[in-house]
C-alpha positions as CSV (number, residue, x, y, z in Angstrom):
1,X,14.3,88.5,-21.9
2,X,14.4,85.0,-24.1
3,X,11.8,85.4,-27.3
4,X,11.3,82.1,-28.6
5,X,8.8,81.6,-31.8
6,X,6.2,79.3,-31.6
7,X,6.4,77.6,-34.8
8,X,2.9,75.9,-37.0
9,X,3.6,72.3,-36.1
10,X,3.4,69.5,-38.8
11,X,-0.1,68.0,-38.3
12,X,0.4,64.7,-40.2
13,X,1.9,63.3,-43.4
14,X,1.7,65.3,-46.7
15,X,-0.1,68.2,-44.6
16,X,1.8,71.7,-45.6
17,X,0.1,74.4,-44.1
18,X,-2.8,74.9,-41.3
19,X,-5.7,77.3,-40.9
20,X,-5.5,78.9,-37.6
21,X,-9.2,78.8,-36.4
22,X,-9.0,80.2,-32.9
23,X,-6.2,81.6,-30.4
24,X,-7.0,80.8,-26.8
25,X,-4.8,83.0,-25.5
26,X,-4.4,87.1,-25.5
27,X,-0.9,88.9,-25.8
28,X,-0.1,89.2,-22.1
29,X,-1.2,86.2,-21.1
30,X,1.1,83.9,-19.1
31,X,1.4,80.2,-21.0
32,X,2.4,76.8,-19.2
33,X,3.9,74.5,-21.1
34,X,1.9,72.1,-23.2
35,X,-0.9,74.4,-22.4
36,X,-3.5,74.7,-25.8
37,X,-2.8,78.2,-27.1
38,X,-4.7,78.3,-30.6
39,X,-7.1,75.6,-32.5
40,X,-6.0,75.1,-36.1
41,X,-7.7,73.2,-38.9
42,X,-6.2,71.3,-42.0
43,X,-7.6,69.3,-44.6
44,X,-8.2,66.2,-42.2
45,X,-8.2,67.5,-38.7
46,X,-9.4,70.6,-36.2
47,X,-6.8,70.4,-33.0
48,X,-5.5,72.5,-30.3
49,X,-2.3,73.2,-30.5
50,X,0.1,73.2,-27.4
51,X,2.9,75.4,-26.4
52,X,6.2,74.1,-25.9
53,X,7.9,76.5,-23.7
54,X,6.5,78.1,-20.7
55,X,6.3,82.3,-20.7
56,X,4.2,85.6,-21.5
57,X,2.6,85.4,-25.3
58,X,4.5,88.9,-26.2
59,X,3.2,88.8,-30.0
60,X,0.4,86.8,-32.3
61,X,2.0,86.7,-36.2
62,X,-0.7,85.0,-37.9
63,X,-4.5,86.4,-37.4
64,X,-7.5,83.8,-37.2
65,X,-8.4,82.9,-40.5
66,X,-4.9,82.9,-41.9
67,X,-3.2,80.0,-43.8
68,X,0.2,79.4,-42.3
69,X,2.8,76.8,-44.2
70,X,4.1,74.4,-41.6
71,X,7.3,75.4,-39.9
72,X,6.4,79.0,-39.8
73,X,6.7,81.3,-36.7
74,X,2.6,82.2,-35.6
75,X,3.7,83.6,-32.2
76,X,6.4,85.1,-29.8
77,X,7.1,83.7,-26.2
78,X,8.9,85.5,-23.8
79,X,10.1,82.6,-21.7
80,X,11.6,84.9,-19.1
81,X,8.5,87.1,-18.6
82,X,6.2,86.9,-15.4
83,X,2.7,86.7,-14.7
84,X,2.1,90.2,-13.6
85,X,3.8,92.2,-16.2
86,X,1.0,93.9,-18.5
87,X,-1.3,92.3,-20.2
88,X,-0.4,94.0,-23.8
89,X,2.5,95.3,-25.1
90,X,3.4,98.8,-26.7
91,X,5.6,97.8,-29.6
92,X,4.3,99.8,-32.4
93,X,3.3,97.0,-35.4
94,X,1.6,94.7,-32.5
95,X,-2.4,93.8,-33.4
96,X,-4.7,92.1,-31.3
97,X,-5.9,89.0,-33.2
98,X,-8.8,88.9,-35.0
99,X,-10.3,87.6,-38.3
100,X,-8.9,89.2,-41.1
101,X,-12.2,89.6,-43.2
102,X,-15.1,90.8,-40.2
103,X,-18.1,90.4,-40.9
104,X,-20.0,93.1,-42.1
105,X,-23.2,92.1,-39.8
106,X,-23.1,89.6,-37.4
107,X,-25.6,87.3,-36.3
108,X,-26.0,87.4,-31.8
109,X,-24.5,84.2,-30.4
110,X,-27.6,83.8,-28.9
111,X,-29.9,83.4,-32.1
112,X,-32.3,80.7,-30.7
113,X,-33.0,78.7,-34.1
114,X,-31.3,79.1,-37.6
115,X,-34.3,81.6,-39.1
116,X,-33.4,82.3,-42.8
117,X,-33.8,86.1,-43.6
118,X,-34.9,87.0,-47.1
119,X,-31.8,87.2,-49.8
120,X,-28.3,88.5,-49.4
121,X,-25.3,87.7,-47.7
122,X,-25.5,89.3,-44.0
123,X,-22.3,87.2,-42.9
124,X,-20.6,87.2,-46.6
125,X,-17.0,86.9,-45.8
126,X,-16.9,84.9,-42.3
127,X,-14.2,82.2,-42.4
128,X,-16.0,78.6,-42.2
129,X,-13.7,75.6,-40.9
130,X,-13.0,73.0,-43.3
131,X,-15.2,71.0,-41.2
132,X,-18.1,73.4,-41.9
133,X,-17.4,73.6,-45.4
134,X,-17.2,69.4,-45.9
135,X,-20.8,69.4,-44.2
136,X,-22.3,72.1,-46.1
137,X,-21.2,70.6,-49.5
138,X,-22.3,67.1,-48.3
139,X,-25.2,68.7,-47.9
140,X,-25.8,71.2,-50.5
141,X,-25.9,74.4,-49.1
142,X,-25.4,76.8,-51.0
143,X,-22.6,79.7,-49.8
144,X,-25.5,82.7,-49.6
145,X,-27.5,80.3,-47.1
146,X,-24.6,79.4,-45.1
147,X,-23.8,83.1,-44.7
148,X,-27.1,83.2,-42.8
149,X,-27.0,80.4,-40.7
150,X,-26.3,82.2,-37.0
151,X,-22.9,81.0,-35.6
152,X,-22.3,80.4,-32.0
153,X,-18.4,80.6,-32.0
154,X,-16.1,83.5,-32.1
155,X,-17.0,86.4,-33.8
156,X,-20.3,84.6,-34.6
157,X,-18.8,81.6,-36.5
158,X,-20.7,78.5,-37.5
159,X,-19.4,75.5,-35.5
160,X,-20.2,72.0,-35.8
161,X,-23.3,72.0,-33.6
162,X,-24.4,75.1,-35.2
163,X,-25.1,73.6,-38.8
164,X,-26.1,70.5,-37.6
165,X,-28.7,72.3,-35.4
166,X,-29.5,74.2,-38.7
167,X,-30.2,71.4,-41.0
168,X,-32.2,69.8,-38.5
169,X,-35.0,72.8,-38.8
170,X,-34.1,73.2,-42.2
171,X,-35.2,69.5,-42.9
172,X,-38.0,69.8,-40.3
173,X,-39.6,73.1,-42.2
174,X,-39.1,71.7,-46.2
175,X,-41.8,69.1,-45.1
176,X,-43.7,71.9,-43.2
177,X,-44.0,74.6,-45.8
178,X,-46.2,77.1,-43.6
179,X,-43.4,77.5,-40.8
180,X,-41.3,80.6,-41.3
181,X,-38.0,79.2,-40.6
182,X,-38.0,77.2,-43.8
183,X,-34.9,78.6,-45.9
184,X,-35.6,81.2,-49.1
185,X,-34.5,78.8,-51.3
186,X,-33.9,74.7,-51.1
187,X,-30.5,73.7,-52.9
188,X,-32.8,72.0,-55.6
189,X,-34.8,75.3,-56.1
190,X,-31.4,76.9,-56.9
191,X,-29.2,74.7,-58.8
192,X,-26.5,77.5,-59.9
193,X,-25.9,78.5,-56.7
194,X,-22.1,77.6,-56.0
195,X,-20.8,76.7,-52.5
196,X,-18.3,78.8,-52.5
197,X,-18.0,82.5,-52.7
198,X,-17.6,83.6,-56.2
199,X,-18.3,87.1,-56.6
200,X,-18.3,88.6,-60.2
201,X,-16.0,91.9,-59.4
202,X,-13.4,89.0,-58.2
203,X,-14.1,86.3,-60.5
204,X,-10.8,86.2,-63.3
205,X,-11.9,85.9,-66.8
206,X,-10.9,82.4,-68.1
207,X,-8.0,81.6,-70.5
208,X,-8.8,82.1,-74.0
209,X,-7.3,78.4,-74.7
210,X,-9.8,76.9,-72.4
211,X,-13.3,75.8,-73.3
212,X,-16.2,77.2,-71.6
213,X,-18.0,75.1,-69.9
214,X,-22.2,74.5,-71.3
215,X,-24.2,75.6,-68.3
216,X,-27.5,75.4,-68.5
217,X,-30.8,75.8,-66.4
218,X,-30.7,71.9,-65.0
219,X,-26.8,72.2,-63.9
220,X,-25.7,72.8,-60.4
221,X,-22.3,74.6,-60.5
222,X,-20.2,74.0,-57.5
223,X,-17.2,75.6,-57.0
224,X,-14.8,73.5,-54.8
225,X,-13.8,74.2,-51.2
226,X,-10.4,74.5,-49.4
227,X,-10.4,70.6,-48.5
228,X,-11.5,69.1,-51.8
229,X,-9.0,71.5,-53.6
230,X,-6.1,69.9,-51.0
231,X,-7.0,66.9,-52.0
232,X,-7.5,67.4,-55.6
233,X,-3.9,68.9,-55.7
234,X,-2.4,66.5,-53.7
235,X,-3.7,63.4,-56.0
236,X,-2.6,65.0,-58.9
237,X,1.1,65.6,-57.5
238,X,1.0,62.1,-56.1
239,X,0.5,60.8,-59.8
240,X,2.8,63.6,-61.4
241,X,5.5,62.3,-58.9
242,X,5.1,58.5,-59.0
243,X,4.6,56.3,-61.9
244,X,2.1,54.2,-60.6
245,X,1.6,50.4,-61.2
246,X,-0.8,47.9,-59.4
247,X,-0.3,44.1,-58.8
248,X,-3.0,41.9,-58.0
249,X,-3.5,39.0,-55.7
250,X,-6.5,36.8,-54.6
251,X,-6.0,35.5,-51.9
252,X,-7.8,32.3,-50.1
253,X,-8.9,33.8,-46.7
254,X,-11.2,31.0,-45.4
255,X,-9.4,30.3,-42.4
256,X,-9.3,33.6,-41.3
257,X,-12.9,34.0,-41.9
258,X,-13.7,30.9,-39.9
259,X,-11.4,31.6,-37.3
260,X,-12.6,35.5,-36.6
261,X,-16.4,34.4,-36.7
262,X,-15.3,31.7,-33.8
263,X,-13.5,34.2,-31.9
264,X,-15.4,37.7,-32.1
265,X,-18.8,37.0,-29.8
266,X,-15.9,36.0,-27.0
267,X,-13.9,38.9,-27.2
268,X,-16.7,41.1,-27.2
269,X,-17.8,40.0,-24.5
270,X,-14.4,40.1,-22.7
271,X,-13.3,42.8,-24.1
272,X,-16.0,44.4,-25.0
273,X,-15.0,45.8,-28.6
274,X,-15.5,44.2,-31.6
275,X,-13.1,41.7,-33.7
276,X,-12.4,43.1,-37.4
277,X,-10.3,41.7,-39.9
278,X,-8.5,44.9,-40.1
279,X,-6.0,43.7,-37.4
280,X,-5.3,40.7,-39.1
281,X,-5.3,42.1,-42.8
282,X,-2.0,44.7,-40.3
283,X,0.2,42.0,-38.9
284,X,-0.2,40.2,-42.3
285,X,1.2,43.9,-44.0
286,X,4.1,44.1,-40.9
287,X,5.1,41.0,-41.4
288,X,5.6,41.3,-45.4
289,X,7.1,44.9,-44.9
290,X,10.1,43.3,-42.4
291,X,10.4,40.6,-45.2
292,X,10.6,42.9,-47.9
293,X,11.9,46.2,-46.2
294,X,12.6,48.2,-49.6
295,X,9.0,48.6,-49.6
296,X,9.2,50.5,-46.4
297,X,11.0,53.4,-48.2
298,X,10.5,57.2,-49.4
299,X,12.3,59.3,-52.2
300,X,14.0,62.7,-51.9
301,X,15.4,63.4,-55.0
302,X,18.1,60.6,-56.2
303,X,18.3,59.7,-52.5
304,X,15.9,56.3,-51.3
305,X,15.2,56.9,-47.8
306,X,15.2,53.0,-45.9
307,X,12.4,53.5,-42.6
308,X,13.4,51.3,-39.6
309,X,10.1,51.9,-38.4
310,X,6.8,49.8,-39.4
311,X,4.6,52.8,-39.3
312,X,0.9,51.7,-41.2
313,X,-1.3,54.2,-42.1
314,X,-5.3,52.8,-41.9
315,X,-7.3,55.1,-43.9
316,X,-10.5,55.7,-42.2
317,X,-14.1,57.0,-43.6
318,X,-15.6,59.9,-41.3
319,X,-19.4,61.0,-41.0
320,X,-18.9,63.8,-43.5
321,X,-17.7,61.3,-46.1
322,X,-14.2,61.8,-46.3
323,X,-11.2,59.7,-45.2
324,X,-8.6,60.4,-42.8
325,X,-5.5,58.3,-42.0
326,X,-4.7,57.9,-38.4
327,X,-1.2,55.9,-38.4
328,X,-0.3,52.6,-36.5
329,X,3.0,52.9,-35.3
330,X,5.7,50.4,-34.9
331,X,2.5,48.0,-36.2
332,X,5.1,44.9,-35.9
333,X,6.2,45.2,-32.3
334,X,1.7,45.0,-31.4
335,X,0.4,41.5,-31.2
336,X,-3.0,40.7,-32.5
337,X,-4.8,41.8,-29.5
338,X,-2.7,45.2,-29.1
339,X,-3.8,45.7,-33.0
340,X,-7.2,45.3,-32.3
341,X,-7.3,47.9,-29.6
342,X,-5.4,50.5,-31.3
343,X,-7.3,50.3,-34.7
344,X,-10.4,50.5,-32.1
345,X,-9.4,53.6,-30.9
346,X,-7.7,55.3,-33.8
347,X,-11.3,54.7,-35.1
348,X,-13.5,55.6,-32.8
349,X,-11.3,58.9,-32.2
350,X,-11.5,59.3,-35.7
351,X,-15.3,59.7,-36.4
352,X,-15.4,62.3,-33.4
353,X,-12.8,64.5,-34.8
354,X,-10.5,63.6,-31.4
355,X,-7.3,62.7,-33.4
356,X,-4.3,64.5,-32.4
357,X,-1.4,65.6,-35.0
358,X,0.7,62.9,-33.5
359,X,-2.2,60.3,-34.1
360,X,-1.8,60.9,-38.2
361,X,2.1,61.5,-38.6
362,X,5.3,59.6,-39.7
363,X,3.2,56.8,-41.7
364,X,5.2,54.8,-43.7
365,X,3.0,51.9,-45.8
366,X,-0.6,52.5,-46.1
367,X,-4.0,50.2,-45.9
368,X,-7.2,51.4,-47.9
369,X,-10.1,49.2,-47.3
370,X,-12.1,49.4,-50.1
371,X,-13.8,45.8,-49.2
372,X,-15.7,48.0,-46.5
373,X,-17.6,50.0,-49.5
374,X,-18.4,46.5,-51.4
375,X,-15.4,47.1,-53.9
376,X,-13.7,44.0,-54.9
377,X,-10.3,45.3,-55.8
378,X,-9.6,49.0,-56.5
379,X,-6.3,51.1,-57.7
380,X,-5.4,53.3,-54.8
381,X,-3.0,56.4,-55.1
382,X,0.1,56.5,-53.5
383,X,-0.1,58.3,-50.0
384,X,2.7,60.7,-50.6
385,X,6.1,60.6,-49.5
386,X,5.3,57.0,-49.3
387,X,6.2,54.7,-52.2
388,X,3.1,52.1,-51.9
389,X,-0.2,51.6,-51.2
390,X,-2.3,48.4,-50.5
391,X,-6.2,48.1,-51.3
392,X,-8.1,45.0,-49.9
393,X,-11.0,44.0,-51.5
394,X,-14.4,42.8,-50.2
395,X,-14.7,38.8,-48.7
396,X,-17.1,37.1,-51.1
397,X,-17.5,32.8,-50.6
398,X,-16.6,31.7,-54.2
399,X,-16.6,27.7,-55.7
400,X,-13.1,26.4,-55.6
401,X,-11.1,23.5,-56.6
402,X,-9.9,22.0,-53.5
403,X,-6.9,19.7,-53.6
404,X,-6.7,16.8,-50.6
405,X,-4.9,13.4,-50.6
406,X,-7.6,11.6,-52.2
407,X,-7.9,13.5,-55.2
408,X,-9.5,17.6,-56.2
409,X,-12.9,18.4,-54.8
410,X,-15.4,21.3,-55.5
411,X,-16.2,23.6,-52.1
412,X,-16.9,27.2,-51.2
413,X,-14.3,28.9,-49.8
414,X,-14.0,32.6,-48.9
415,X,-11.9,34.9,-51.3
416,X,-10.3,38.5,-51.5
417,X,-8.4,40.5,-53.7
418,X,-5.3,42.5,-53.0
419,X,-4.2,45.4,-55.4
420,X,-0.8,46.5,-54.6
421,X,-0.3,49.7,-56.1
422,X,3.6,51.2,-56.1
423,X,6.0,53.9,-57.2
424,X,8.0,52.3,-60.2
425,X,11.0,54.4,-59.5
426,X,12.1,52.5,-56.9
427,X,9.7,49.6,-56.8
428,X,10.2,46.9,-59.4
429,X,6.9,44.9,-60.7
430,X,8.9,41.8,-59.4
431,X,9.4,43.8,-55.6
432,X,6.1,44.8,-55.9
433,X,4.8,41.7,-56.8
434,X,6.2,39.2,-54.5
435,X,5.4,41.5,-51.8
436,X,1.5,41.2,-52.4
437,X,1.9,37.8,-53.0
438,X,3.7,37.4,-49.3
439,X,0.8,39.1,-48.2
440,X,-1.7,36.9,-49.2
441,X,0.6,33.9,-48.1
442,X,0.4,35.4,-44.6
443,X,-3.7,35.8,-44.8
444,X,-4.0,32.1,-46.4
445,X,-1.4,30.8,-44.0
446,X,-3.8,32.1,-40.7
447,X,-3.6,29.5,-38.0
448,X,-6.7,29.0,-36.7
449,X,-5.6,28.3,-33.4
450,X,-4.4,32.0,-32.9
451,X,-5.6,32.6,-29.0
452,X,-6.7,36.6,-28.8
């Protein structure tokens, strides 16, 4: 018998630890390799998980619901084992997986449409997906009515489609007061009702030394969820750990401008996806990054780690609100057209929660676009262990002095800004600098005879 452990995989950069959401497999049960065996969830993506050796699934080590730290064993595979050896096993400390808070009343699977009951909390307790809990936030549900929207997942657990389908008849009965499926109470009608669990018996009483908050009446206290706090944390390390400065560039981008709105009715219609910027804004970054490869660096301890790769993260804004960072790897062996097809489909993968661990992993620069929100420049945080960060601003047309031959003019010309924001431990304002600058060279430099 050979007992390997199946170990929680790293499921993109900074990511430490996973939520396992679902195991699709039972002990006993005979595993191929690359086979899914569990779903987990993390702060930025829901995916199956594969196995990496073939056998029998002798043991489960982390229940459904538990938060495992990346790297940790969550199962045992008996690589040597056969199909028709029993299905479970007899060793003494062996469970069968299953949440490790149960409901204490479930709602059926089959509940036709998301009827409210009046107060309490018949599902108080059931583990919601990151996913769940990012929706219900956005959306300001309040924990005690999530509790009692019925779940069609295992063990009765809201999915996706679940509380979607909910807020659909929720929205559809608040402007039909006489139906009886309309909830107890609206978000608005209950403003102190926190998202998140909070209940008084748990609840620690707060440091003397801090101030209490002033609540009254017209607040809404919301208590944050597992995602926001992952987030939260891991902005506040980024900043503890690097002393962040931000250079600033504007850069001329007319050709570019000119060039793409030439180009992009073409190759839609050839390729039938659409021309961004976004690929050009990436070979302008790869190219700087193999000019300036000190950029392309992380830091463990005293040590500077120098990347060969050109890996460029391209943070991403979902449905929910939030942004997730699919990388681009080796973005400076692509051309302009393989650029434009991979930021398509990191994208599109993106915004239907169909990104794999691999798909968000080893970045090693990354690209905010804060132009897309109508921001003209912005400061971005350092994507951790990363040592830079680079926001572009908005396009806007702008009066400029224009210098030919014959002496200055006045025209409009198209203009961006670029805010460079890096970890002054190892990145100089005069590395920094000149590297944003290069950058903007590259953009103003476009030819417009690129062929796509």
């Amino acid at each position: 018998m050979a007992l390997v452990e199946m170990l929680m995989p790293k499921m993109g950069e900074s990511i430490i630890e996973g939520t396992v959401l679902k195991w699709l497999k039972n002990i006993g049960d005979r595993i191929e390799e690359d086979e899914s065996v569990l779903e987990v969830a993390t702060d930025k993506v829901d995916t199956e998980i594969p196995a990496l050796e073939a056998g029998i699934l002798r043991e489960i080590l982390a229940q459904e619901g538990e938060v495992v730290a990346v790297g940790k064993a969550i199962a045992i595979i008996d690589t040597e084992g056969s199909s028709n050896e029993p299905k479970t096993v007899t060793t003494p400390n062996q469970v069968a997986p299953s949440p490790p808070a149960p409901a204490p009343v479930s709602e059926p699977a089959s509940a036709p449409t998301p009827a409210v009951t009046s107060t309490g909390a018949a599902n108080e307790g059931r583990f919601y997906s990151p996913l769940v809990m990012n929706i219900a936030r956005q959306e300001n549900i309040p924990m005690a009515e999530l509790d009692q929207v019925p779940g069609t997942g295992l063990e009765g657990r809201v999915t996706k489609k679940d509380i979607f389908a909910y807020l659909e008849n929720r929205n559809t009965a608040e402007t039909n007061p006489s139906t009886n499926t309309a909830p107890v109470a609206a978000p608005a009608a209950t403003p102190t009702q926190p998202i998140m669990p909070a209940p008084a018996t748990e609840k620690p009483t707060p440091a003397s030394s801090k101030p209490s908050a002033s609540v009254s009446g017209t607040n809404e206290i919301i208590e944050m969820d597992r995602m926001r706090k992952m987030i939260a944390q891991r902005m506040i390390d980024s900043k503890r750990i690097s002393p962040h400065v931000t250079s600033f560039v504007e850069a001329d981008v007319t050709n570019l401008v000119n060039w793409r709105n030439k180009m992009k009715d073409a190759y839609k219609k050839r390729e039938g996806e659409n021309l961004t910027f976004t690929p050009i804004f990436l070979e302008a970054v790869a190219k700087a990054i193999r000019d300036f490869p000190m950029i392309n660096v992380s830091v463990e301890g005293d040590t500077i780690i120098k990347k060969r790769d050109i890996n460029i993260g391209l943070a991403v804004a979902l449905p929910t609100g939030n942004l997730i960072v699919p990388v681009i790897k080796n973005a400076d062996q692509m051309n302009l057209n393989g650029l434009t097809k991979k930021v398509n489909d990191l994208a599109n993968r993106a915004r239907i929660n169909k990104l794999s661990p691999d798909d968000l992993s080893d970045g090693t620069y990354t690209i905010s676009n804060v132009g897309s929100f109508g921001n003209i420049m912005g400061t971005p945080i350092i994507n951790q262990p990363q040592v830079a960060i680079l926001a572009l601003g908005t396009i806007k047309k702008k009066p400029a002095v224009i210098e030919t031959p014959e002496g200055d003019l006045i025209g409009i010309r198209h203009f961006m800004f670029l805010s460079h924001s890096y970890d002054h431990r190892v990145v100089d304002g005069s590395l920094g600098g000149m590297f944003v600058k290069r950058v903007a060279d590259y953009l103003e430099g476009f030819d417009i005879n690129t062929i796509i």
